[in-house]
N, C-alpha and C positions, 0 to 999 in steps of 0.2 A: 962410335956413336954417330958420329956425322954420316956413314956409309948407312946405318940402318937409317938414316930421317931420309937419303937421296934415293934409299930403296920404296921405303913409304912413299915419297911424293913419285916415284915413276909408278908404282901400284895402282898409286890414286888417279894417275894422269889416263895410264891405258884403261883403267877401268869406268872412266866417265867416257874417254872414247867408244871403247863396247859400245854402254849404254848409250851417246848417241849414233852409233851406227846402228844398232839394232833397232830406235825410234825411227831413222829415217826409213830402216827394210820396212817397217811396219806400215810408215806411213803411204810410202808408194806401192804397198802389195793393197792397202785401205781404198787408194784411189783410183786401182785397175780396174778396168770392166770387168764383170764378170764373164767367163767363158761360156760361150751357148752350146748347149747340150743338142746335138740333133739325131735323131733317130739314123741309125746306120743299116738296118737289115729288119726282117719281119721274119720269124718261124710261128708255124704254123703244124699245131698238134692236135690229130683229132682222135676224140675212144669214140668207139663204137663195140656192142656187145658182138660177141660170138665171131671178133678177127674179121667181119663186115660193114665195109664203110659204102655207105650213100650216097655222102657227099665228097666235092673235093677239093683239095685244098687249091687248086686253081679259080674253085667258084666264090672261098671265103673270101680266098686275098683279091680278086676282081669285085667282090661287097664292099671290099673295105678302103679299096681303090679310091669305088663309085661315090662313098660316102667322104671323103677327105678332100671331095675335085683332086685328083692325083697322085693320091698313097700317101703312104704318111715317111717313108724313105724321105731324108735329106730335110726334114721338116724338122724347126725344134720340138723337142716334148713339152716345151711348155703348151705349145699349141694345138697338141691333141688330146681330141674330146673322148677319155678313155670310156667314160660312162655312155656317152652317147652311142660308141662301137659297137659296146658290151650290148647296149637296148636296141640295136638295129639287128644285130646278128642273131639275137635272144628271139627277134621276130621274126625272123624265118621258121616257115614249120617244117622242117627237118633237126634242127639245133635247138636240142632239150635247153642246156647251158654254157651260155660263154664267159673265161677270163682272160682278161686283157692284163700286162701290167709293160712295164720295163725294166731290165736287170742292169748291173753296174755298168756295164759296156756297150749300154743304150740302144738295145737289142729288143723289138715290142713282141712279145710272146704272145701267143693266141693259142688259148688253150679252147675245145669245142670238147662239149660232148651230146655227140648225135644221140635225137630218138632210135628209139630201135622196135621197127614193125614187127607186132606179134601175131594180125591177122589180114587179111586182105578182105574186101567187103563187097559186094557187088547191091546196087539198088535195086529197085523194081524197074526203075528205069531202065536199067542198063548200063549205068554207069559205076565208075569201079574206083575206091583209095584204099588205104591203110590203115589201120588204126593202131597206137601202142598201147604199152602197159596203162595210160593215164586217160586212156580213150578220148587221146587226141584224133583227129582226124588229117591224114597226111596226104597228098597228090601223089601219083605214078611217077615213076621218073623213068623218061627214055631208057629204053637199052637195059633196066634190070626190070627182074622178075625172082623175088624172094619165095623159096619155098615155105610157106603161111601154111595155117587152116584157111577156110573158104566159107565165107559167110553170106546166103544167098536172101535177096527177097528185103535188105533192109529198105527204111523210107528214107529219099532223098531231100527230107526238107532240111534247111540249116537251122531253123530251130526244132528243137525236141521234144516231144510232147514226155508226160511222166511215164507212157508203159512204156513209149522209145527208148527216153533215157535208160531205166528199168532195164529194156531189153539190151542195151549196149554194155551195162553195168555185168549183165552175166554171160557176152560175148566175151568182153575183155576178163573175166574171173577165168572161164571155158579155157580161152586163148592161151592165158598163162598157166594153166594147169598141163595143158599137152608140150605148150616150149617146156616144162619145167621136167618132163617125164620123157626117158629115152623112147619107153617101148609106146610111145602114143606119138614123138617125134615120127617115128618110123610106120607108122600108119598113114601119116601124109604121105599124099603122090603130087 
């Protein structure tokens, strides 16, 4: 009898011990700073239709540089303005749509997905862009030259009157009727 009361009160002893050692873990794990999370690396993924890309990923991550004053590497994530990235990069007229996030290992993913030119446009002036599926209107970019239809004689004004519009409405209908069809692909030169 006496062995089971000397067992009870050591039960009772280490078990109030437990409980306060695991109030004081608690309590100094309660009192720690929090650890700061900071961005370790950027990737950077872009689609583009038909395995042709536009843009490059040295011009994204030089955007996003330009907008952060100096990258967003080595920065906490609390401090990046993910929305803000997403509406600068949104605004460039090559980049249909950007997302931005961070993964558990605090890695900022940039996902892009480029326009993709379906005609080339020449003015009356003489002057020359791109237009895509949503008859955006896009700038030349050094050094490429995309095999397009050819659309000659448009007006150069930036705003559009309604037969312009009109007429851009059944450029771009035209446009994606021949990307869409091999044997009218193959009538471009």
């Amino acid at each position: 009898m006496k062995l089971n009361r000397k067992i009870k009160k050591l039960l009772t002893v280490v078990g109030w011990l437990a409980v306060g050692a695991g109030m004081t873990t608690l309590l100094v794990a309660a009192n720690n700073k929090p650890q700061v999370h900071s961005c370790k690396q950027v990737v950077i993924s872009i689609q583009g239709e038909r395995g042709k890309f536009y843009i490059d990923k040295n011009d994204v991550y030089g955007q996003i540089k330009y907008a952060t004053s100096g990258g967003v590497v080595g920065k906490p994530i609390a401090e990046v303005d993910l929305s803000m990235l997403e509406g600068m990069l949104e605004g460039q007229t090559w980049i249909r749509d950007a997302e931005l996030y961070f993964d558990s290992r605090n890695v900022l993913h940039v996902l892009i997905a480029e326009r993709d030119p379906i005609a080339r446009v020449f003015t009356a002036e003489g002057k020359s862009f791109y237009i895509d599926s949503a008859g955006m209107r896009m700038p030349l970019l050094p050094g490429v030259s995309a095999r397009l239809p050819v659309v000659t004689n448009f007006t150069a004004a930036k705003k559009l009157s309604k037969a312009d519009s009109a007429l851009l409405r059944d450029v771009t209908y035209l446009a994606q009727y021949i990307n869409s069809h091999n044997f009218w692909q193959a009538q471009i030169a």
